[in-house]
NUSEVO-105302 format. One line per field, with one value per residue (C-alpha): residue in three letters; residue number from 0; x negated, y, z. Coordinates in nm, 2 decimals, decimal comma. Each point is the difference from the previous one (the first is absolute). Layout:
rest = (ala / ...)
nr = (NUM / ...)
px = (X / ...)
py = (Y / ...)
pz = (Z / ...)
END
This chain:
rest = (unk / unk / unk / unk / unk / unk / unk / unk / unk / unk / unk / unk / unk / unk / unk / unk / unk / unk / unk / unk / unk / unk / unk / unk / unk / unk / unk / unk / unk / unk / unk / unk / unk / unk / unk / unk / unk / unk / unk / unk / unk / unk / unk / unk / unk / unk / unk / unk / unk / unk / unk / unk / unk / unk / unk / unk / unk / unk / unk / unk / unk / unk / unk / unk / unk / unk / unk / unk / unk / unk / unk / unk / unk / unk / unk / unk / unk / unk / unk / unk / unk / unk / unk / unk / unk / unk / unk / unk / unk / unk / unk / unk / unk / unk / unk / unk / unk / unk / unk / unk / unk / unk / unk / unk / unk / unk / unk / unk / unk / unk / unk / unk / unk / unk / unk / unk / unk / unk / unk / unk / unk / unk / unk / unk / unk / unk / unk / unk / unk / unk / unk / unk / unk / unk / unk / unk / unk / unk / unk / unk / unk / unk / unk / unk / unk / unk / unk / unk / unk / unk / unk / unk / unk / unk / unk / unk / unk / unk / unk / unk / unk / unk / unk / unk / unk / unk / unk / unk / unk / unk / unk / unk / unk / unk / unk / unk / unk / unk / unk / unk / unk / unk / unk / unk / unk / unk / unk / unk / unk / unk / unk / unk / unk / unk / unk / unk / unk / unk / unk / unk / unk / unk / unk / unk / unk / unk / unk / unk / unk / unk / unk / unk / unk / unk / unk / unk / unk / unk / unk / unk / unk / unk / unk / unk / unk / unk / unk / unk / unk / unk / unk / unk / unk / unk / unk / unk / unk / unk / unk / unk / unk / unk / unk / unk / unk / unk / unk / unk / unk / unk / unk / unk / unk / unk / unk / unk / unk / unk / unk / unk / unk / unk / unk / unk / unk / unk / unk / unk / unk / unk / unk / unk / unk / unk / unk / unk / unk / unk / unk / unk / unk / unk / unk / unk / unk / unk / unk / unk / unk / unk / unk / unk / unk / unk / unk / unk / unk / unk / unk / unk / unk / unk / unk / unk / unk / unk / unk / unk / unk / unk / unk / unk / unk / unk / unk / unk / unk / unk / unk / unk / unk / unk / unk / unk / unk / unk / unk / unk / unk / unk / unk / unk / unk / unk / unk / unk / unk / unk / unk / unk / unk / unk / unk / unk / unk / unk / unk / unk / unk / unk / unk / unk / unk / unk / unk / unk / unk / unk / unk / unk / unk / unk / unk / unk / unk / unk / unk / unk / unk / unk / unk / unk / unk / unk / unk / unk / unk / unk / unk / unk / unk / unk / unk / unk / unk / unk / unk / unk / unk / unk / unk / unk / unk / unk / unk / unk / unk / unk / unk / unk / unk / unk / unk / unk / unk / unk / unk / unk / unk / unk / unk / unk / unk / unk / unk / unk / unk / unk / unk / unk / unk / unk / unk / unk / unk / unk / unk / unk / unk / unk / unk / unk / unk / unk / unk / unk / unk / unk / unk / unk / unk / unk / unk / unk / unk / unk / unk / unk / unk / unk / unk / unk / unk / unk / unk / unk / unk / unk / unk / unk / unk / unk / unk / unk / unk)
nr = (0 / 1 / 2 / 3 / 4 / 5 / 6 / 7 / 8 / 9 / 10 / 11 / 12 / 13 / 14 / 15 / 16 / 17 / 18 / 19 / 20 / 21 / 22 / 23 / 24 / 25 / 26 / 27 / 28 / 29 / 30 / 31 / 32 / 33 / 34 / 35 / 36 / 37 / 38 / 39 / 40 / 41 / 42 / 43 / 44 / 45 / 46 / 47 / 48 / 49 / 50 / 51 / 52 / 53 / 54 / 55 / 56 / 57 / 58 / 59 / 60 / 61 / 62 / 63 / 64 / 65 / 66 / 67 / 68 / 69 / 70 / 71 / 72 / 73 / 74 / 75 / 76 / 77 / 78 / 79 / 80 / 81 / 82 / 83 / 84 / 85 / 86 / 87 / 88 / 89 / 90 / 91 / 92 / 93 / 94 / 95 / 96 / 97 / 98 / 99 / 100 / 101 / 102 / 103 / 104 / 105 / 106 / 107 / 108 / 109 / 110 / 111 / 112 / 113 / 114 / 115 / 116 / 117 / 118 / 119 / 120 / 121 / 122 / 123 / 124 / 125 / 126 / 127 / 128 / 129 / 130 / 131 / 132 / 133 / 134 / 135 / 136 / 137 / 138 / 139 / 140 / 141 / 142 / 143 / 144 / 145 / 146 / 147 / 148 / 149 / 150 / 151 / 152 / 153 / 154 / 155 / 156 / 157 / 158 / 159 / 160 / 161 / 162 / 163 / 164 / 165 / 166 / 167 / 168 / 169 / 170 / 171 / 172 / 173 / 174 / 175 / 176 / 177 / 178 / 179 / 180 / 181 / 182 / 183 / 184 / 185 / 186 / 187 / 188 / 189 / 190 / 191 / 192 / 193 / 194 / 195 / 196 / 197 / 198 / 199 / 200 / 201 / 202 / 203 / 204 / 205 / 206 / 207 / 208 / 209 / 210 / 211 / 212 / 213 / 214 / 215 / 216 / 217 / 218 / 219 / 220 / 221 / 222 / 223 / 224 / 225 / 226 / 227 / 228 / 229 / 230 / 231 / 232 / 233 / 234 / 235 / 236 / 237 / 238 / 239 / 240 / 241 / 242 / 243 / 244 / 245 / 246 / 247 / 248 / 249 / 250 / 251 / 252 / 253 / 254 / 255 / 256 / 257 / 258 / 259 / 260 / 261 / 262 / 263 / 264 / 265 / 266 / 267 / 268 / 269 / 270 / 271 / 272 / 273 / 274 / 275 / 276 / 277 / 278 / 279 / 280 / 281 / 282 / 283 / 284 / 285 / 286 / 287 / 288 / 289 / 290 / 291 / 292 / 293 / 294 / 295 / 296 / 297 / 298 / 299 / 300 / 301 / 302 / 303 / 304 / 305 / 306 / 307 / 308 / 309 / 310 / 311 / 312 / 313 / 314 / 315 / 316 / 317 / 318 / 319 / 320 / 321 / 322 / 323 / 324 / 325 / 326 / 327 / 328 / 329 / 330 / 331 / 332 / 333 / 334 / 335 / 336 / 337 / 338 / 339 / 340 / 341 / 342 / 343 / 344 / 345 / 346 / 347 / 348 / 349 / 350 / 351 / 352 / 353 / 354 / 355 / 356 / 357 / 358 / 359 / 360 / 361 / 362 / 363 / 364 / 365 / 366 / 367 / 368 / 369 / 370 / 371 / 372 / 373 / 374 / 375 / 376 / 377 / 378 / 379 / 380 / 381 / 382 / 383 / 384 / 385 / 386 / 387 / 388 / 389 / 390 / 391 / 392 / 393 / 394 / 395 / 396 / 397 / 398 / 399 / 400 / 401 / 402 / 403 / 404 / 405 / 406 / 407 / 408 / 409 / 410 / 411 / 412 / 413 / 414 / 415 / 416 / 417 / 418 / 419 / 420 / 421 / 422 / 423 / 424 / 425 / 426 / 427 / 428 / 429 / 430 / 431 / 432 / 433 / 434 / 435 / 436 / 437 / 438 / 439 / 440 / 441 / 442 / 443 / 444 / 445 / 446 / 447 / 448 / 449 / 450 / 451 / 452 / 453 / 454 / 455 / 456 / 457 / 458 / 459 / 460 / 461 / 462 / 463 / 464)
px = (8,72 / 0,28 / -0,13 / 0,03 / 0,37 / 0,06 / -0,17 / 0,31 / 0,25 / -0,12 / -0,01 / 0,39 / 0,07 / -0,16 / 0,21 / 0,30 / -0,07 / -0,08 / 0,35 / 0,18 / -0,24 / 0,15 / 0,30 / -0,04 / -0,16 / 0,31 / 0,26 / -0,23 / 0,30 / -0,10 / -0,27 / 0,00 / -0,01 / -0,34 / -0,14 / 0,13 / -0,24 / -0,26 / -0,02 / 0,07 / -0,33 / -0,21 / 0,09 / -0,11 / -0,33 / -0,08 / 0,09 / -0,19 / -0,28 / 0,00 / 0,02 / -0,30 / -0,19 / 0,13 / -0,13 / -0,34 / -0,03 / 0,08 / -0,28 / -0,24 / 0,05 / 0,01 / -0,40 / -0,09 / 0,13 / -0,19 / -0,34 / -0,25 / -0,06 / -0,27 / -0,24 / -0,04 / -0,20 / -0,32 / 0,01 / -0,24 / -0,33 / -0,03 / -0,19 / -0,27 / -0,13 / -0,03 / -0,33 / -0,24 / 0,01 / 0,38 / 0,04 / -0,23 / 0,22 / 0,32 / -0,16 / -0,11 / 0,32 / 0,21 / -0,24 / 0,04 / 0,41 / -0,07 / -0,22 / 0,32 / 0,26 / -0,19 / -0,20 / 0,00 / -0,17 / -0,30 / 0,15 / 0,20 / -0,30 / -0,09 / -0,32 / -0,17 / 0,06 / -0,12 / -0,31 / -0,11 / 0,02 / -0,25 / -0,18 / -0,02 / -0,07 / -0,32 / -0,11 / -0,36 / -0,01 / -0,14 / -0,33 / -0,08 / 0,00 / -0,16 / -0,29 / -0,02 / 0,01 / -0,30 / -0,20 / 0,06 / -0,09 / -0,34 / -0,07 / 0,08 / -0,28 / -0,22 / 0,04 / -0,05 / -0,30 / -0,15 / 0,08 / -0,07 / -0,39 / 0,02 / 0,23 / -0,20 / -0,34 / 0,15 / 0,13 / -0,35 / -0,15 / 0,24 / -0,12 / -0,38 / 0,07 / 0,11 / -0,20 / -0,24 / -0,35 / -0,27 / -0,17 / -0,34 / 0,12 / -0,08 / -0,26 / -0,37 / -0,12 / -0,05 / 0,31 / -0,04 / 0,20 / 0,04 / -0,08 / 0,09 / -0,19 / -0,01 / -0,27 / -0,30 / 0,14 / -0,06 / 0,34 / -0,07 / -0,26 / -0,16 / 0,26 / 0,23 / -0,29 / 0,04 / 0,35 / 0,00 / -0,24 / 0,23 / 0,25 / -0,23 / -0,14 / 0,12 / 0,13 / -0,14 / -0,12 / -0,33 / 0,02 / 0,14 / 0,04 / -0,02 / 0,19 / -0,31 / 0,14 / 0,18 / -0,22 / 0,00 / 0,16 / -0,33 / -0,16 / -0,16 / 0,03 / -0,15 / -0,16 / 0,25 / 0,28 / -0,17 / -0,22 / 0,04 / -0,08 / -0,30 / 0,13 / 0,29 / -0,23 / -0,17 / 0,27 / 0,16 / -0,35 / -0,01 / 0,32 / 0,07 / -0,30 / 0,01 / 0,29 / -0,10 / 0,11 / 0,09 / 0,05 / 0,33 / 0,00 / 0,27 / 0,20 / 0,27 / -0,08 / 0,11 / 0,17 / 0,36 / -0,06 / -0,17 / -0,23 / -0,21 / -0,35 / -0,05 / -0,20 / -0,06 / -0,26 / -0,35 / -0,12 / 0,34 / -0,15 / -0,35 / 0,13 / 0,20 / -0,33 / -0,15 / 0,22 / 0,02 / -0,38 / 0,04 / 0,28 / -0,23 / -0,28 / 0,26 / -0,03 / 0,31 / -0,06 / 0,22 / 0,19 / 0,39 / 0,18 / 0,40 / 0,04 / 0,36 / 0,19 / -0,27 / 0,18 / -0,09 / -0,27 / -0,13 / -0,41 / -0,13 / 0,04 / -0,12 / -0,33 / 0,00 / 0,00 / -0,30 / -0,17 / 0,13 / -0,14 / -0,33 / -0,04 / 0,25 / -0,26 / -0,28 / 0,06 / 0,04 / 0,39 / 0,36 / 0,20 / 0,36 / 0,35 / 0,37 / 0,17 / 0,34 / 0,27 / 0,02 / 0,21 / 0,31 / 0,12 / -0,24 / -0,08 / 0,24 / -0,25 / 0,11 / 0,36 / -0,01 / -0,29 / 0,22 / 0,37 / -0,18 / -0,28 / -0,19 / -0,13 / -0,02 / -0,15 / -0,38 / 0,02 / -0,12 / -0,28 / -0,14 / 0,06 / -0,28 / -0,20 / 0,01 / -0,05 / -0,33 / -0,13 / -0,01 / -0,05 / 0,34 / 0,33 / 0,28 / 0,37 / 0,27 / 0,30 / 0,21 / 0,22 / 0,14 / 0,39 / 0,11 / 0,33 / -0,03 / -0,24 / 0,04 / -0,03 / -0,32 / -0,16 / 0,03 / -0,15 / -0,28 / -0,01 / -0,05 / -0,24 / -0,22 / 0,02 / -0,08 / -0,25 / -0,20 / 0,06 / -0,24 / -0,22 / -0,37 / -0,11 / -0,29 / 0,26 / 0,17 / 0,42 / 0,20 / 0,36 / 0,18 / 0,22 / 0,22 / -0,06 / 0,21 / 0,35 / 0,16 / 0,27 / 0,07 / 0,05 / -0,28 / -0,03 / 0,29 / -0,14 / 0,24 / -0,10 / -0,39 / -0,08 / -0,32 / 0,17 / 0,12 / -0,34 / -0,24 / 0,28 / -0,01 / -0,40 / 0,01 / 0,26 / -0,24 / -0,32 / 0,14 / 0,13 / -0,31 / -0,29 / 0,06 / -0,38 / -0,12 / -0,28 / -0,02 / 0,36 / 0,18 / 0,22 / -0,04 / 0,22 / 0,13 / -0,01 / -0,16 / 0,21 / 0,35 / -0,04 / 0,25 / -0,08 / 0,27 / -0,23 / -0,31 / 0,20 / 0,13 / -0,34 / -0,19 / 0,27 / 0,13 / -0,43 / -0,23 / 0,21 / -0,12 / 0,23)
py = (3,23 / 0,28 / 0,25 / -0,23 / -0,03 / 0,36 / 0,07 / -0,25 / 0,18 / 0,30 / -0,12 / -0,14 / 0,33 / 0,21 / -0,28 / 0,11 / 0,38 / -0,05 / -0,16 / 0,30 / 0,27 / -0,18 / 0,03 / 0,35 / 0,07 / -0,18 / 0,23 / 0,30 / 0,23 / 0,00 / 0,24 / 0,01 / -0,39 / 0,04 / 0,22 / -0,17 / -0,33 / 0,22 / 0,09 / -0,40 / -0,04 / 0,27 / -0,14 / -0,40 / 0,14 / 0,17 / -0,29 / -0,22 / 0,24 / -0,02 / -0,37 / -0,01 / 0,24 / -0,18 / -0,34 / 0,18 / 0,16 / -0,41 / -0,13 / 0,20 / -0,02 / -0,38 / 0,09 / 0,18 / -0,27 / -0,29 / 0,24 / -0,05 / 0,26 / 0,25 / -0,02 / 0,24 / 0,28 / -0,06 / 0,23 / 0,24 / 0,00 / 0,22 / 0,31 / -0,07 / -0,37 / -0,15 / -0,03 / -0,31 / -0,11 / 0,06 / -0,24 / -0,25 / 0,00 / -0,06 / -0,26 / -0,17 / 0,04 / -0,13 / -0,31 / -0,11 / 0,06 / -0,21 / -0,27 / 0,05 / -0,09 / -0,25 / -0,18 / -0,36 / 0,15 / -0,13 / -0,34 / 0,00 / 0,08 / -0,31 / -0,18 / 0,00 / 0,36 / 0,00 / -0,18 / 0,20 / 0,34 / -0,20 / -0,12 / 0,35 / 0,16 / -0,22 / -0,09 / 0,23 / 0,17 / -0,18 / 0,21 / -0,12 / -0,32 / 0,05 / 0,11 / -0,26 / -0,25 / 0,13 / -0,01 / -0,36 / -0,06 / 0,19 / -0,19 / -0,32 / 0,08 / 0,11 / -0,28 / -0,22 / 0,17 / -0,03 / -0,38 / -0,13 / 0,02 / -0,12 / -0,32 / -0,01 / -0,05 / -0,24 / -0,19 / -0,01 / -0,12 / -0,26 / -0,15 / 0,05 / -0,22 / -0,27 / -0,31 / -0,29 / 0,14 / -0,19 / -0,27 / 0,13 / 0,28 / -0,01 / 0,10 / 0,13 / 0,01 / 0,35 / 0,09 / 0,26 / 0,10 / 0,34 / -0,03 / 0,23 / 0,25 / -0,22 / -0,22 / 0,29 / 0,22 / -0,34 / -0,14 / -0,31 / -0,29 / -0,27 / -0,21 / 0,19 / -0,03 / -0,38 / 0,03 / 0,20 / -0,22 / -0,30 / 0,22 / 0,08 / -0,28 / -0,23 / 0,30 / 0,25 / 0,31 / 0,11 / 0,41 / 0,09 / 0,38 / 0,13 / 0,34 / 0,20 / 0,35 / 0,22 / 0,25 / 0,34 / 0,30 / 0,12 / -0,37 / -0,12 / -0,27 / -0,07 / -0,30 / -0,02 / -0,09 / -0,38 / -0,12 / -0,35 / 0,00 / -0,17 / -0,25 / -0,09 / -0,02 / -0,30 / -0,17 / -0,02 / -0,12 / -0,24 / -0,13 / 0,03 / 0,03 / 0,16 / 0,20 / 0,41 / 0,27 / 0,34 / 0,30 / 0,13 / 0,38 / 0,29 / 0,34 / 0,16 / 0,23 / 0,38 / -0,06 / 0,03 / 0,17 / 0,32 / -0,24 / -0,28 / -0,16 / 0,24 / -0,20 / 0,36 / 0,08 / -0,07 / -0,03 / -0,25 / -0,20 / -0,01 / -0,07 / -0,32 / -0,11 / 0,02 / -0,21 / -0,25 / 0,01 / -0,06 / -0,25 / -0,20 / 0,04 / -0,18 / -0,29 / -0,02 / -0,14 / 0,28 / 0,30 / 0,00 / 0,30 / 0,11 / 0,36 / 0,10 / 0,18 / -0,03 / 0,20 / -0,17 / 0,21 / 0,12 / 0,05 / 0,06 / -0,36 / -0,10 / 0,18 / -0,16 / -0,35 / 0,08 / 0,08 / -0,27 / -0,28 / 0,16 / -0,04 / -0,35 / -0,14 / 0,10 / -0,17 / -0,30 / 0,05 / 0,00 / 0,30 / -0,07 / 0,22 / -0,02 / 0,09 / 0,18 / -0,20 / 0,05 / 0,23 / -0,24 / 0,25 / 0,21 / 0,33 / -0,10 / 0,12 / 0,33 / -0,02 / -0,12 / 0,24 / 0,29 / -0,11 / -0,15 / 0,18 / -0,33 / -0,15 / -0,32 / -0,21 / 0,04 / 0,03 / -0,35 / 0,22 / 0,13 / -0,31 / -0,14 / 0,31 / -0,10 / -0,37 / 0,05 / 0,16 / -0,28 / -0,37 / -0,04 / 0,12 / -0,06 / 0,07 / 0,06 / -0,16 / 0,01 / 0,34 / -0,04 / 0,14 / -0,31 / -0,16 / -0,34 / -0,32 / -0,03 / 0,38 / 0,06 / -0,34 / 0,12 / 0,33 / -0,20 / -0,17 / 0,35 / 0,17 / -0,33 / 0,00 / 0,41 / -0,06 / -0,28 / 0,18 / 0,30 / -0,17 / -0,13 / -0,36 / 0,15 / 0,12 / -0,25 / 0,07 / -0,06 / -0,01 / 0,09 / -0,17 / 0,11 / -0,18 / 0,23 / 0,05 / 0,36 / 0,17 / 0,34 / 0,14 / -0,09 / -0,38 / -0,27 / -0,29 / -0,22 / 0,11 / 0,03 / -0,36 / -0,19 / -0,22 / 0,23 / 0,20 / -0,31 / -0,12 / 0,35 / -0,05 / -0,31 / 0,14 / 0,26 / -0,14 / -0,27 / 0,25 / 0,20 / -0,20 / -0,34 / -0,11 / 0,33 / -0,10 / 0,29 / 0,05 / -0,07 / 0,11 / 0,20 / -0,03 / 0,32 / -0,03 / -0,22 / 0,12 / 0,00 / -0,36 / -0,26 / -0,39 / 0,03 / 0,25 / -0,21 / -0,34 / 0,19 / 0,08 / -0,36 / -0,20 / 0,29 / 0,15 / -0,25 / -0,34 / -0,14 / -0,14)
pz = (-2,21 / 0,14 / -0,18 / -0,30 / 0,10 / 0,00 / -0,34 / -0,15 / 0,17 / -0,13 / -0,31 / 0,01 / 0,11 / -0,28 / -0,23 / 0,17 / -0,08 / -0,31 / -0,09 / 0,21 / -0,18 / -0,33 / 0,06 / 0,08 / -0,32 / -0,17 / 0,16 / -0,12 / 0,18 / 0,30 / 0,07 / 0,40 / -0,08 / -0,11 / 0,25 / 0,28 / -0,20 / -0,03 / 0,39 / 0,09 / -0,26 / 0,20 / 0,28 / -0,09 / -0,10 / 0,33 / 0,23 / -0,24 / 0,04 / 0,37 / 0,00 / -0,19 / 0,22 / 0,33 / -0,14 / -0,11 / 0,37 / 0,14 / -0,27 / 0,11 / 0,38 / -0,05 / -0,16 / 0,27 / 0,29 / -0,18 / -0,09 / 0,32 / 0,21 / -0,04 / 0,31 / 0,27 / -0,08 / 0,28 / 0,31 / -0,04 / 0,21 / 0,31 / -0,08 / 0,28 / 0,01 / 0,39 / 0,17 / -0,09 / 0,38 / 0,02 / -0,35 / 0,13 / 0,35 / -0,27 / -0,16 / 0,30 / 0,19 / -0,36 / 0,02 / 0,32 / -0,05 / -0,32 / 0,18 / 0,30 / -0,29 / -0,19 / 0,25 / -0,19 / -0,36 / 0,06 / 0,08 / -0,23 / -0,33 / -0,16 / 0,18 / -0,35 / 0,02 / 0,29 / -0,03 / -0,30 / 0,18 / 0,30 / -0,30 / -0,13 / 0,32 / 0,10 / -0,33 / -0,09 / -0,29 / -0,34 / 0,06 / 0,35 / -0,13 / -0,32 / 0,22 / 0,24 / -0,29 / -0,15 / 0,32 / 0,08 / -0,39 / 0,09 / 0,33 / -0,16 / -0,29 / 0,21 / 0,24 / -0,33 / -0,08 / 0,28 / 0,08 / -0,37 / 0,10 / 0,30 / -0,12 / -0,30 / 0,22 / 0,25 / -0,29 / -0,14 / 0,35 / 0,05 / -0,34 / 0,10 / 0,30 / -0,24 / -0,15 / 0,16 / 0,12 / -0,24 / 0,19 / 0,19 / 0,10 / 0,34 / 0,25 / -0,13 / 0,36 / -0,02 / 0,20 / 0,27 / 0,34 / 0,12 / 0,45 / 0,22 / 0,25 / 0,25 / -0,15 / 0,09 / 0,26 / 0,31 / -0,02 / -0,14 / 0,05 / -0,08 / 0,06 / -0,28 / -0,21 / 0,03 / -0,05 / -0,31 / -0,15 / 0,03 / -0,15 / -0,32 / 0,00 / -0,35 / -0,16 / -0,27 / 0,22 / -0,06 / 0,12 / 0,35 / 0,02 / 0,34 / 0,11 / 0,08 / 0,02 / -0,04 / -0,15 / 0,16 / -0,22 / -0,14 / -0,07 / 0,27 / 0,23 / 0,35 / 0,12 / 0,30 / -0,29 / -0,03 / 0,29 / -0,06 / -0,37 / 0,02 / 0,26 / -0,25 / -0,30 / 0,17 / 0,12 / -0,35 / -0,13 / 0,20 / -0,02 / -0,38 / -0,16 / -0,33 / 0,10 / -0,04 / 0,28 / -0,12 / 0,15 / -0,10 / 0,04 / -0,06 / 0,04 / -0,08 / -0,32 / 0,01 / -0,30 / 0,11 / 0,29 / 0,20 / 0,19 / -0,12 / -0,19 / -0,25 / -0,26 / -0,17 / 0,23 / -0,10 / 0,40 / 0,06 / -0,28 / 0,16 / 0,36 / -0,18 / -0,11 / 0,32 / 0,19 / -0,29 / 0,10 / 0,34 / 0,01 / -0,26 / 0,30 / 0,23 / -0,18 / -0,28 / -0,33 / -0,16 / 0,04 / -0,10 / -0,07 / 0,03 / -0,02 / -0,04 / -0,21 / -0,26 / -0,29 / -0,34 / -0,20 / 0,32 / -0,15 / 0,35 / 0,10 / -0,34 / 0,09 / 0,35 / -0,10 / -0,25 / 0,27 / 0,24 / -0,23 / -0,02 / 0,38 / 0,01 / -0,20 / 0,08 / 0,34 / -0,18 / 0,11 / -0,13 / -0,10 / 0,00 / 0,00 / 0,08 / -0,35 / 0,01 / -0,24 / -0,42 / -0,19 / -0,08 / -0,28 / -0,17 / 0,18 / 0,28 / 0,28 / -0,14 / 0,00 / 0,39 / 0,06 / -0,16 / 0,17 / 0,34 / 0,05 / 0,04 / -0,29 / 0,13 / -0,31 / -0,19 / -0,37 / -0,19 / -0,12 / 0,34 / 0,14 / -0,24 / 0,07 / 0,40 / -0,09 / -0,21 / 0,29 / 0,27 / 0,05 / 0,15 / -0,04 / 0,23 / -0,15 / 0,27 / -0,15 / 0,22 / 0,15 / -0,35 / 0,10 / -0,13 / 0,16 / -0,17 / 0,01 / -0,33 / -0,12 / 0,26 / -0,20 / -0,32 / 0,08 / 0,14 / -0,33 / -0,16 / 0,21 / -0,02 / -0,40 / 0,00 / 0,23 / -0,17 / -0,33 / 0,11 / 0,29 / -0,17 / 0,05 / 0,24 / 0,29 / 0,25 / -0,11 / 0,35 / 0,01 / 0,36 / 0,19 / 0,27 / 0,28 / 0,24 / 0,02 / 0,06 / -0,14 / -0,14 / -0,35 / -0,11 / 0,12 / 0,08 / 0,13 / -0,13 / -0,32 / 0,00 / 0,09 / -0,09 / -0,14 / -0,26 / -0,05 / -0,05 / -0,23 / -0,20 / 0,03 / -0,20 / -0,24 / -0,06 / -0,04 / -0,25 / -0,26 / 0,02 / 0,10 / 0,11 / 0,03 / 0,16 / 0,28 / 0,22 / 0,07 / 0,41 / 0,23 / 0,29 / 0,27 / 0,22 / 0,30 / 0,28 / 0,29 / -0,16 / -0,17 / 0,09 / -0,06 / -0,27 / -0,16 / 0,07 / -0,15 / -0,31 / -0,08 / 0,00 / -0,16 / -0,30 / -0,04 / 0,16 / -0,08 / 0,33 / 0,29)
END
């Protein structure tokens, strides 16, 4: 605004000249006149001049005061760069006068913050986890897999244990009852005699096989094993009359094992005939055989029992056999055979092959690795059904029951009850052959029975008080 100002009064001033150079022109006489107008002219122009190039000079300092400043140019780097251990000493000397001067930062970061760098620190990476997720998937489907068949068969065993057994089925008096050693080897006498006829007597047993053995490792048996034989074969006749005594021989088969019967031999074979021979001498009505593990398909003990019925029969005397339990799946002998190493179960097939064989055939249902009453009597159920299905009208069909009452992986006694088994019996025979003659029970073993075992079987079997 001054310089405004200025501008006017210059401008008033230039008026004011131009008047006095008019009136200079109008005299016209005055020459010095004109040159002293002309030097005052010169003059006005170079202090105008000035002015302007002062004010241009404060313009542009004004610019320069109000333009920001240009920065710093950087130091330049030192020409040699320090050692790495003397820049790490730096850096950890400037941190701890950092950590000195600023001891609350941590504090003082936000506790979201805060979390989420613990999160970071301790959270796995996305592949870890990725990996571990597909592993649990992959136990879970195997553990699926391998738990559908096994819920799928108890399922189906709980539903065989199901139902009202069909009236009649009950006792064909031709029942048998496994004794122990102690019967031939002088324990006992004639006053057990008497007492295990009361026992019998009222009830369906017919067969009582005696524990005559065991046979030696190549087949035969000495005489020493069963000196009271005959003295027991009396006593029963004449206490139960019509009640058979049978000599129940067995081994352990080298199947499984280094040592053993080896029913592969031709002179173990012949021996076994011999002292089927001999025990038949001694006064038994039959010979009874359990040899154990007796791998389905096995032809050796095929060819035995052809030539066990020859001599049974020719003696006018019965040929009977302990008969390991039924495939429950197809072919499931092999899966336990292959996984175990013990294939526990006789295919349906050589089951019938065994059965055509001999008069009598002895299932032992029971050590069934069932954990439930009602589980273990439906697979009684089955094995009766599988059994009559393949067993011909000419052979005596026996069902066991366990009359003992251990407990291991293979038995609960709390689950493998007579009860349950002569229930499972019934079950079986009315679905499959409800008016079969030559069907019992035969009950294991003499020695471990209880009376509970002893009143299970009259009331649920024999129907007698």
């Amino acid at each position: 605004m001054d310089d405004n100002r200025n501008d006017e009064n210059r401008t008033g001033e230039n008026r004011t000249d131009g008047n006095r150079a008019e009136e200079n022109r109008t005299d016209g006489n005055r020459p010095d006149g004109n040159r002293a107008e002309q030097n005052r002219a010169d003059k006005d122009r170079k202090d105008r001049t000035d002015e302007n190039l002062t004010d241009e000079k404060r313009a542009g300092e004004d610019r320069t005061d109000k333009a920001p400043a240009e920065p710093e140019p950087a130091e330049p780097a030192p020409a040699e760069a320090a050692p790495a251990q003397e820049t790490r000493e730096d850096d950890t000397q400037d941190a701890e006068h950092t950590a000195q001067e600023h001891p609350a930062d941590d504090q003082q970061r936000p506790a979201d913050d805060q979390e989420h760098s613990a999160e970071d620190a301790t959270e796995p990476s996305p592949r870890p986890r990725s990996r571990k997720r597909w592993i649990l998937r992959l136990l879970a489907v195997v553990l699926a897999l391998l738990l559908l068949p096994l819920l799928t068969a108890a399922a189906a065993l709980r539903l065989n244990y199901t139902g009202d057994p069909a009236p009649g089925t009950h006792t064909r008096h031709k029942d048998a009852l496994w004794l122990g050693h102690a019967w031939v080897d002088g324990r006992k006498t004639d006053r057990d005699v008497e007492a295990l006829a009361r026992r019998l007597r009222g009830t369906g047993i017919r067969d009582l096989y005696v524990h005559s053995g065991p046979l030696e490792h190549d087949g035969t048996l000495p005489a020493s094993a069963y000196p009271k034989a005959r003295w027991l074969t009396a006593a029963v006749h004449r206490e139960l009359p019509g009640v058979r005594v049978q000599a129940w021989l067995g081994d352990v088969l080298a199947s499984e094992g280094p040592t053993g019967l080896r029913l592969e031999r031709p002179a173990t074979r012949a021996a076994i005939l011999d002292s089927t021979r001999a025990v038949l001498a001694a006064g038994f009505q039959g010979a009874h055989f359990d040899l154990e593990p007796l791998h389905s398909g096995d032809r050796h003990y095929l060819g035995l029992l052809d030539d066990l019925r020859e001599l049974t029969h020719a003696r006018g005397a019965v040929l009977s056999v302990a008969a390991h339990q039924i495939d429950p799946l197809p072919a499931f002998h092999s899966f336990w055979g292959t996984t175990t190493g013990h294939p526990k179960w006789w295919s349906q097939a050589y089951f019938a092959q065994v059965a055509r064989r001999v008069d009598q055939i002895a299932v032992m249902s029971y050590d069934t690795m069932q954990p439930l009453q009602s589980l273990y009597g439906g697979y009684v159920a089955q094995q009766t059904s599988l059994a009559l299905e393949v067993t011909p009208k000419s052979t005596d069909l026996l069902m066991g029951l366990p009359f003992y009452h251990e407990n291991r992986f293979g038995h609960w006694a709390h689950a493998e009850t007579v009860p349950a088994a002569v229930r499972g019996v019934r079950l079986g025979l009315s679905r499959t052959d409800a008016d079969r003659a030559d069907f019992g029970v035969a009950l294991y073993v003499d020695f471990a029975a209880t009376e509970d075992d002893w009143t299970a079987y009259r009331r649920d079997w024999v129907r007698t008080p």
